[in-house]
C-alpha positions as CSV (number, residue, x, y, z in Angstrom):
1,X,80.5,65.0,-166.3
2,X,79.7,67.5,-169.0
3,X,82.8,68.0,-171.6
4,X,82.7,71.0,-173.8
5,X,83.0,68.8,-176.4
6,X,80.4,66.7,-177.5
7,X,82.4,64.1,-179.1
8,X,84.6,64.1,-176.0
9,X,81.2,63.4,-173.5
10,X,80.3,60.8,-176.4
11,X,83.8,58.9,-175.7
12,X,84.1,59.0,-172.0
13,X,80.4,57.8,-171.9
14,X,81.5,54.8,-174.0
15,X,84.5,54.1,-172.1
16,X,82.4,54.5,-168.9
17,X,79.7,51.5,-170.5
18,X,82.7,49.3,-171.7
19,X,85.2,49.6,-168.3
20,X,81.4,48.2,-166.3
21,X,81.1,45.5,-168.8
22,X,85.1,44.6,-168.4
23,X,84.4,44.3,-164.9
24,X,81.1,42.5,-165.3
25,X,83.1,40.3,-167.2
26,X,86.2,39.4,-165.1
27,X,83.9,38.7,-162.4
28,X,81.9,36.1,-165.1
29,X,85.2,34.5,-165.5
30,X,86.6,34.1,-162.4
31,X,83.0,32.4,-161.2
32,X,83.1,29.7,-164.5
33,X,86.2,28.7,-163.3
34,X,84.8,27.5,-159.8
35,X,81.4,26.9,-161.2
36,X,81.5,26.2,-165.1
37,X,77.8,24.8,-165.1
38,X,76.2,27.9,-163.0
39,X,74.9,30.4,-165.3
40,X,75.9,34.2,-164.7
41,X,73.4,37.5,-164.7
42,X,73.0,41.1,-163.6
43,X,70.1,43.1,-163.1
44,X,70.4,45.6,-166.1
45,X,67.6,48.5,-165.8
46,X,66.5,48.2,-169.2
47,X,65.0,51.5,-170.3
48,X,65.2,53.1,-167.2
49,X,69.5,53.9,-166.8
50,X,70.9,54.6,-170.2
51,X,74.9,54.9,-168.8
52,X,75.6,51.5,-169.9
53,X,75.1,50.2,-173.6
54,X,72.6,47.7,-172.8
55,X,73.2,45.4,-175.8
56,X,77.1,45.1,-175.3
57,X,76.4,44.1,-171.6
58,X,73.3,41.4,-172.5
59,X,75.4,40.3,-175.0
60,X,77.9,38.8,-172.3
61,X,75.3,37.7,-170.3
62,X,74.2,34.1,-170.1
63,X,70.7,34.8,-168.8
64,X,69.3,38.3,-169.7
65,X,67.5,40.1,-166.5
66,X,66.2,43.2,-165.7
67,X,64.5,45.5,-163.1
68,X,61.6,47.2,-163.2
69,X,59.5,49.7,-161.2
70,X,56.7,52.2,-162.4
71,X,56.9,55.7,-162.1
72,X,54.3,56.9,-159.6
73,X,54.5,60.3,-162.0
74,X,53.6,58.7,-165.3
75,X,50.0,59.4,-166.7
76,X,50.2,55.9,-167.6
77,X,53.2,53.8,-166.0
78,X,51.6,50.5,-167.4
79,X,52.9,51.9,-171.1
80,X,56.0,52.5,-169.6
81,X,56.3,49.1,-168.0
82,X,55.6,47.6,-171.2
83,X,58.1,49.6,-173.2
84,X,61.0,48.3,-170.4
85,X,59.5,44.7,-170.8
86,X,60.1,44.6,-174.9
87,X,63.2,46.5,-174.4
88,X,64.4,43.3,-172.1
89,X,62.9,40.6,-174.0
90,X,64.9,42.5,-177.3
91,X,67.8,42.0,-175.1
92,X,68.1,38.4,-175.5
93,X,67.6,38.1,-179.2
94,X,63.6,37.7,-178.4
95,X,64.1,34.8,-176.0
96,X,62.6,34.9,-172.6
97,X,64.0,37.1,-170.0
98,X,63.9,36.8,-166.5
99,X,62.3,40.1,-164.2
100,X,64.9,40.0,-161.3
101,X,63.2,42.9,-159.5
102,X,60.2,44.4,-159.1
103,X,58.0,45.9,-156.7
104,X,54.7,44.6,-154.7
105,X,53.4,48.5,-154.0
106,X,55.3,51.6,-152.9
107,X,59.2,52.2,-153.6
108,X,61.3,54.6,-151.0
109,X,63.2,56.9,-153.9
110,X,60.3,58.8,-156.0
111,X,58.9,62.0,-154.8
112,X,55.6,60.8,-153.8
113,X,55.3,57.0,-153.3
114,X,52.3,55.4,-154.6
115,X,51.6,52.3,-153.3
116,X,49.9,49.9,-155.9
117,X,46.0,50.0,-156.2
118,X,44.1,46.1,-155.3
119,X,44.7,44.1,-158.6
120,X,47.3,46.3,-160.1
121,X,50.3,43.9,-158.6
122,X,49.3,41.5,-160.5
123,X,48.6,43.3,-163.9
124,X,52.0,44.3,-163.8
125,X,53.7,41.2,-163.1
126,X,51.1,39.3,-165.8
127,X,52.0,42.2,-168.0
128,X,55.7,41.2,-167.8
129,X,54.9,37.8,-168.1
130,X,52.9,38.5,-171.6
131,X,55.9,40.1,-172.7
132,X,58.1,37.2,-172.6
133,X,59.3,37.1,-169.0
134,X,60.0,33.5,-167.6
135,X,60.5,34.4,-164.4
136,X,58.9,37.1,-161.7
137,X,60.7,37.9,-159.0
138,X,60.6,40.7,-156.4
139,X,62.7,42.6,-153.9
140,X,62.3,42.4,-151.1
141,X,61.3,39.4,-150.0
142,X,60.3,40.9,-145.9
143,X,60.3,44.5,-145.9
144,X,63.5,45.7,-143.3
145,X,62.4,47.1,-140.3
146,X,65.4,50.0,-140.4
147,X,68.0,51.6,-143.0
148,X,67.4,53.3,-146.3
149,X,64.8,51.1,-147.8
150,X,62.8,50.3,-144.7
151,X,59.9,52.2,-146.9
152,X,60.4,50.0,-149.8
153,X,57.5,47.5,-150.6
154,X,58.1,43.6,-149.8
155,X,56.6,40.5,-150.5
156,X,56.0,40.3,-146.8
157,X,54.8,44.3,-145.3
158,X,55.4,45.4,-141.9
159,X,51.8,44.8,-141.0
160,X,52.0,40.6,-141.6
161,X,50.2,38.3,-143.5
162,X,46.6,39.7,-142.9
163,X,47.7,42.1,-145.6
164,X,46.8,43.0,-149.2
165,X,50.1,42.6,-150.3
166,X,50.6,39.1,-148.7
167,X,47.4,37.9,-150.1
168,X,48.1,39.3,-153.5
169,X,51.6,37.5,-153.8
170,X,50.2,34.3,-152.7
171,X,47.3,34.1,-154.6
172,X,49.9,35.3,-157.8
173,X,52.3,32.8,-156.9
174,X,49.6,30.3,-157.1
175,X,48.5,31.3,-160.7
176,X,51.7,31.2,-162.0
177,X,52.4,27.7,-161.2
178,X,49.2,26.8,-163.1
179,X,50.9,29.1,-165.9
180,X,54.0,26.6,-166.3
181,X,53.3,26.0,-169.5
182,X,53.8,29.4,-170.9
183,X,57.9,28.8,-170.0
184,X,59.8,29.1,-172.8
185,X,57.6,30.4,-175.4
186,X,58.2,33.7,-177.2
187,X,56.3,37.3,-178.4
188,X,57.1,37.4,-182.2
189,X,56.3,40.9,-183.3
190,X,56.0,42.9,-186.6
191,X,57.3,45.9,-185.8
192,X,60.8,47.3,-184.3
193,X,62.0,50.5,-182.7
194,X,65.7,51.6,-183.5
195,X,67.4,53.0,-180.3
196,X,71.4,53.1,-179.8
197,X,72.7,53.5,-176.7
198,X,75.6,56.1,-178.2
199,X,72.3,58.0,-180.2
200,X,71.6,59.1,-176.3
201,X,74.6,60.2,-175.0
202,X,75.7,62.0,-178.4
203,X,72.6,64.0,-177.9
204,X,73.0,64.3,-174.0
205,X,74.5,67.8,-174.4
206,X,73.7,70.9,-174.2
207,X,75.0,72.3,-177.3
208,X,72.0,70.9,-179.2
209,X,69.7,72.6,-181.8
210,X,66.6,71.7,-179.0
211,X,66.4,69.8,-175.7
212,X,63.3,69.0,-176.5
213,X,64.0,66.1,-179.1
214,X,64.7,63.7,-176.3
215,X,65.5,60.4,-177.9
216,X,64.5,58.1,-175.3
217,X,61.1,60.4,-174.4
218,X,60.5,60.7,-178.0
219,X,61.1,56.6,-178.2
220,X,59.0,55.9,-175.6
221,X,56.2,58.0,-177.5
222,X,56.2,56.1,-180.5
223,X,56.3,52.7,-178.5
224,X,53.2,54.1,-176.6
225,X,51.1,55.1,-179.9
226,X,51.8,51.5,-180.9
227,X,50.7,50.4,-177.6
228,X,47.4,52.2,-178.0
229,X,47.0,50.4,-181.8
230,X,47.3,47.0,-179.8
231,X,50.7,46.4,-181.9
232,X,53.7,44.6,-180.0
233,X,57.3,46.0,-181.4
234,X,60.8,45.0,-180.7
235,X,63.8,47.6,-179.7
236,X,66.5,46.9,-181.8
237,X,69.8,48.1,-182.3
238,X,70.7,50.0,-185.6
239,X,73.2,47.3,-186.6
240,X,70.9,44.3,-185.5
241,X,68.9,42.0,-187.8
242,X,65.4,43.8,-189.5
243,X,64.6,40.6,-191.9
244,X,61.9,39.3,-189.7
245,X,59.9,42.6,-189.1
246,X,57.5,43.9,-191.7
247,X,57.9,47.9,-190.2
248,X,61.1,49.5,-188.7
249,X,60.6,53.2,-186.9
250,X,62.9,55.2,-186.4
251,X,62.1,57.8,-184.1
252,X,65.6,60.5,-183.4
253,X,68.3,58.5,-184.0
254,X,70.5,61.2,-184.0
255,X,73.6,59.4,-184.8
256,X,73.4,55.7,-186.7
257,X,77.0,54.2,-188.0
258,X,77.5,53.6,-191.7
259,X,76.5,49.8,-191.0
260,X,73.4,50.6,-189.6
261,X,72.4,53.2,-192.0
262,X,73.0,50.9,-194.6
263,X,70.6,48.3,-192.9
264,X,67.7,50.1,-192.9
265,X,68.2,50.9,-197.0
266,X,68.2,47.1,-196.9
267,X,65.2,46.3,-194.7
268,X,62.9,48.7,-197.2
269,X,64.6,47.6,-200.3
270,X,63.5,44.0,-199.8
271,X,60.1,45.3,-199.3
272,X,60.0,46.2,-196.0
273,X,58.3,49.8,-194.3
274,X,60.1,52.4,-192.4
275,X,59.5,55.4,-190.9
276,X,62.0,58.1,-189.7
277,X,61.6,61.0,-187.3
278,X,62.9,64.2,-187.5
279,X,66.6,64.7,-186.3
280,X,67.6,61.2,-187.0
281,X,71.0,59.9,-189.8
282,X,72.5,63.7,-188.5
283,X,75.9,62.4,-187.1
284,X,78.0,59.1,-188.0
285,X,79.4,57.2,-185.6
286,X,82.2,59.7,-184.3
287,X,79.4,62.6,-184.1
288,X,80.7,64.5,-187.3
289,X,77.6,66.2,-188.9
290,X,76.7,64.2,-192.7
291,X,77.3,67.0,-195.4
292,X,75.2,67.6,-198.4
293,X,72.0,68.2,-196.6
294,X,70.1,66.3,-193.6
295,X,69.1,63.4,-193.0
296,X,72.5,62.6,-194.3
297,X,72.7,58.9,-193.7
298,X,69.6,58.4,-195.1
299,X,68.9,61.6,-197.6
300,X,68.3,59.1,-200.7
301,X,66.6,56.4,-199.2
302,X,63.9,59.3,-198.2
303,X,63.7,61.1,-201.3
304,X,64.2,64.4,-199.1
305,X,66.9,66.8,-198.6
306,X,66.6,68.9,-195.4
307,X,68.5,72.5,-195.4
308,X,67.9,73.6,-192.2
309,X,66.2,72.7,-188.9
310,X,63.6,74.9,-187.1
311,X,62.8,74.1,-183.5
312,X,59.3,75.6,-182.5
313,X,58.4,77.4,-179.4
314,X,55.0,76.3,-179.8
315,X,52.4,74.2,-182.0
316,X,52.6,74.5,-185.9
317,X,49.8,73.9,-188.0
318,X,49.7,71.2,-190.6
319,X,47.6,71.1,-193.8
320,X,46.2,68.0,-192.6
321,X,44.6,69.3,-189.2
322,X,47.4,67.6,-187.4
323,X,49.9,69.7,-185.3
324,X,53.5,69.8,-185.8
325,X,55.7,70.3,-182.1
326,X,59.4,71.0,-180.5
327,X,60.4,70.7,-184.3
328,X,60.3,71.6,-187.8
329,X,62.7,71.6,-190.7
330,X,63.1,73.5,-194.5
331,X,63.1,70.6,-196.3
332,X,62.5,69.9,-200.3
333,X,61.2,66.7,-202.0
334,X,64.0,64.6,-203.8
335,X,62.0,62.3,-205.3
336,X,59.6,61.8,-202.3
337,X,55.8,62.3,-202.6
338,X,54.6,64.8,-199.8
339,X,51.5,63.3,-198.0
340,X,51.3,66.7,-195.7
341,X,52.6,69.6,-195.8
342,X,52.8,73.3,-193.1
343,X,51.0,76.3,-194.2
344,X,53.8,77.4,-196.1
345,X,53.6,74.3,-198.4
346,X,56.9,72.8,-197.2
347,X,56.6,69.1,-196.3
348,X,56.1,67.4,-193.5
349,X,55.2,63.8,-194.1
350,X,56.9,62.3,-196.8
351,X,57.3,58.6,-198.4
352,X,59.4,57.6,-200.6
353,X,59.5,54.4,-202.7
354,X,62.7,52.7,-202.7
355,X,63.3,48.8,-204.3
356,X,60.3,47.1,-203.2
357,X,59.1,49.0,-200.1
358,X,58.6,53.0,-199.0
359,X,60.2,54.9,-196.6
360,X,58.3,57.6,-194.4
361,X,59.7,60.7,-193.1
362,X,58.8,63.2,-190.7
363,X,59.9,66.9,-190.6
364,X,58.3,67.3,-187.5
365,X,57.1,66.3,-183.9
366,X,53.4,65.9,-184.4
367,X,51.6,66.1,-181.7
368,X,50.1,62.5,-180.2
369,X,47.0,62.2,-182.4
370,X,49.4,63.0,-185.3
371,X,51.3,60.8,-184.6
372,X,48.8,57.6,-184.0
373,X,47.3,58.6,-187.8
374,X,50.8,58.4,-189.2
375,X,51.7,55.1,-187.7
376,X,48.1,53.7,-188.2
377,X,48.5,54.5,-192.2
378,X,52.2,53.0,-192.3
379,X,50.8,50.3,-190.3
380,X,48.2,49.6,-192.8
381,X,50.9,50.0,-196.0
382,X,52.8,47.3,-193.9
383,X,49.9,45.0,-193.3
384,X,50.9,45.2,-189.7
385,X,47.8,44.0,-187.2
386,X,46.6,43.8,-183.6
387,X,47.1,39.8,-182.3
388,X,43.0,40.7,-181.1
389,X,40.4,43.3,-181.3
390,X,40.3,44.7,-178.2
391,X,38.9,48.7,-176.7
392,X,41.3,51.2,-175.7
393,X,42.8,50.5,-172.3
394,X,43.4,46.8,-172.9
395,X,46.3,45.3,-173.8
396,X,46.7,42.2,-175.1
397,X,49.6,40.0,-176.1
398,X,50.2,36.8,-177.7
399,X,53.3,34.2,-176.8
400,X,53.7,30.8,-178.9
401,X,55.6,27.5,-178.6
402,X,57.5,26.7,-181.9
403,X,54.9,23.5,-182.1
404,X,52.0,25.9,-182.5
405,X,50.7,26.0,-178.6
406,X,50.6,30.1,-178.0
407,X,48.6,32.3,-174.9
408,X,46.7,35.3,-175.4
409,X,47.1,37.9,-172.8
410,X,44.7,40.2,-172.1
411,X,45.3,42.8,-169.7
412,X,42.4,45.6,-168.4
413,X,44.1,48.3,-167.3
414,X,40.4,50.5,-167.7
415,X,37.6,50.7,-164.7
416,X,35.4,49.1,-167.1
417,X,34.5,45.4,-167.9
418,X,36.0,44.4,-171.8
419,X,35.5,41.8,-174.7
420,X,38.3,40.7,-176.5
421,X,38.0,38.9,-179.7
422,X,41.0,37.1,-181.3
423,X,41.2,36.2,-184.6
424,X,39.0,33.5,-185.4
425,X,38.2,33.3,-182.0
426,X,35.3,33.6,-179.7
427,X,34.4,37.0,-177.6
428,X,36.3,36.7,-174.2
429,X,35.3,39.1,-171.5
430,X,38.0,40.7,-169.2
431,X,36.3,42.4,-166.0
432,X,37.5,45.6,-164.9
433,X,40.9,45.5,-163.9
434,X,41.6,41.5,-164.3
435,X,43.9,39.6,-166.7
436,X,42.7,36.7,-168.7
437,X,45.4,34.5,-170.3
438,X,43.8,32.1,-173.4
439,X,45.4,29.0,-174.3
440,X,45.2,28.7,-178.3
């Protein structure tokens, strides 16, 4: 339901995510009492629902699963797969995750359908793999010949073994067995995301300054330009621990707690890179706006005082030759050097020095080239790389064992044959399409 007031929708939201959790929960209980050595899991839908705070629930979880299926409607639904796949594996604290669900070809609930193109079963369930899942599982194991999802893929189709489908489980099945060795290592990555479950639904309203600024879109973005740059990233939550990452980015997070805004002054004092997106430190934790000037909860880390915001009907013009979108903001250097600025000489890139790192800001959306320059430079400043060289359209991925033994990953989603060269490493070719994993 919609309240009329935000911090009222913010509240039953939250109450809503902790009453599924209590249950969640009692049920646990109950079970450990007949079955104390049986290990209890859900199937959360990371970055797919967003009405449940997905770190209180995987916190109470003993195993940490998920569900997955593409959106037939995405440009590029293997990005999106792999956003949901660090979101899970950030779940559990990096550890491996298991992939409870996912789907051989077509699901029964999307507009249009798409069944799965030869080859691109197994790219996804690889992809999940590269990202630190330790398991691959599907539903449904024979597809039901009546009710509701009688049109949802199976491991076993309608038509029998003498199937695509059937031969593509199979042969994956047999692959992964000869993968066993992967179990139980890890993806370490440089870079985190900041997303908060009540930064969603205190923006989920409509008394907003512009629907446009989407937090979990404009997340999703920002994970995707670091997709293209062949960087892996964590999600993390506000509050969480940033010591092991070298870059935190901070897309709209529209509301961050004291606690967390004071962990991200932390995590760049200590040398550490960060870089904030328009709209984000507005609201503390109980949705009352930050006074003095935006973006309150972090005005002096960025060495930039916002007066007011200035959503745009369409593209702005930026002195760089970038293009500024959905947003822009009166804002004045505090202390900040302006790396670019809009016609009227107002900035809108920022970066501030603060202990022994820098802090970025943005006053605006840019547009997606925009945006890959800006987190290519701040990148760079963090000494942030890609695990390989690899062409656009590949993705690769490293996981290690603690004793040195890791796998590269390397995953064509392009119609054209690609070399892959790790560090150090000899040229690897990856056909059209295929997935090579490289012991190291």
């Amino acid at each position: 339901p919609t309240f009329p007031n935000p911090g009222q929708q913010l509240d039953f939201r939250r109450f809503s995510s902790d009453a599924l959790i209590e249950l969640y929960t009692a049920e646990r209980d109950l079970l450990r009492k007949i079955t104390p050595d049986v290990p209890a899991t859900t199937n959360l839908m990371a970055g797919a629902h967003w009405d449940m705070d997905c770190w209180a629930f995987a916190a109470e979880m003993d195993v940490v699963s998920t569900d997955h299926y593409l959106i037939g409607a995405r440009a590029e639904p293997h990005i999106d797969l792999a956003f949901a796949a660090d979101y899970a594996r950030s779940l559990n604290g990096g550890r491996p995750w298991l992939l409870m669900e996912h789907s051989t070809s077509a699901v029964n609930w999307q507009p249009r359908n798409r069944a799965k193109a030869p080859g691109e079963l197994r790219r996804n369930s690889m992809t999940h793999l590269a990202r630190g899942a330790d398991g691959i599982m599907y539903f449904q194991w024979r597809a039901s010949r009546a009710g509701a999802e009688k049109w949802h893929s199976a491991m076993l189709p309608h038509a029998g073994t003498n199937t695509k489908i059937w031969r593509e489980v199979t042969a994956l099945g047999a692959e992964l067995a000869g993968l066993a060795d992967v179990a139980g290592s890890t993806v370490s990555a440089d870079v985190a995301i900041l997303i908060d479950h009540s930064s969603v639904w205190a923006q989920d309203h409509p008394a907003q300054p512009s629907v446009d600024m989407d937090p979990v879109e404009e997340a999703k973005r920002w994970h995707a330009a670091l997709w293209r740059a062949g960087l892996t990233c964590d999600l993390a939550h506000p509050e969480g621990d940033l010591t092991g990452y070298r870059l935190v980015l901070v897309p709209a997070l529209y509301l961050v707690s004291d606690a967390g805004a004071a962990n991200l002054e932390r995590f760049v004092e200590r040398g550490g890179v960060a870089l904030v997106g328009p709209y984000s430190g507005i609201v503390d934790e109980h949705d009352r706006v930050r006074l003095g000037g935006y973006p309150g909860a972090w005005r002096d880390l960025l060495g930039v005082s916002v007066e007011e915001f200035f959503p745009l009907d369409g593209p702005i013009a930026l002195a760089s030759g970038a293009s500024g979108t959905a947003w822009s903001e009166v804002a004045h250097a505090a202390g900040a050097k302006v790396l670019d600025t809009y016609a009227t000489g107002e900035p809108a890139w920022t970066r501030n020095e603060w202990g022994d790192g820098f802090a970025h800001y943005l006053t605006t959306r840019p547009d997606d080239d925009g945006l890959a320059e800006v987190i290519a430079a701040v990148a760079t400043e963090a000494g942030v790389e890609p695990v390989a060289a690899a062409p656009a359209g590949v993705e690769v991925v490293r996981r290690s064992h603690a004793d040195g033994r890791s796998y590269l990953f390397a995953v064509n989603h392009t119609g054209e044959d690609a070399v892959v060269t790790p560090p150090g490493g000899d040229p690897v070719t990856v056909a059209a399409g295929d997935v090579r994993v490289i012991s190291a």
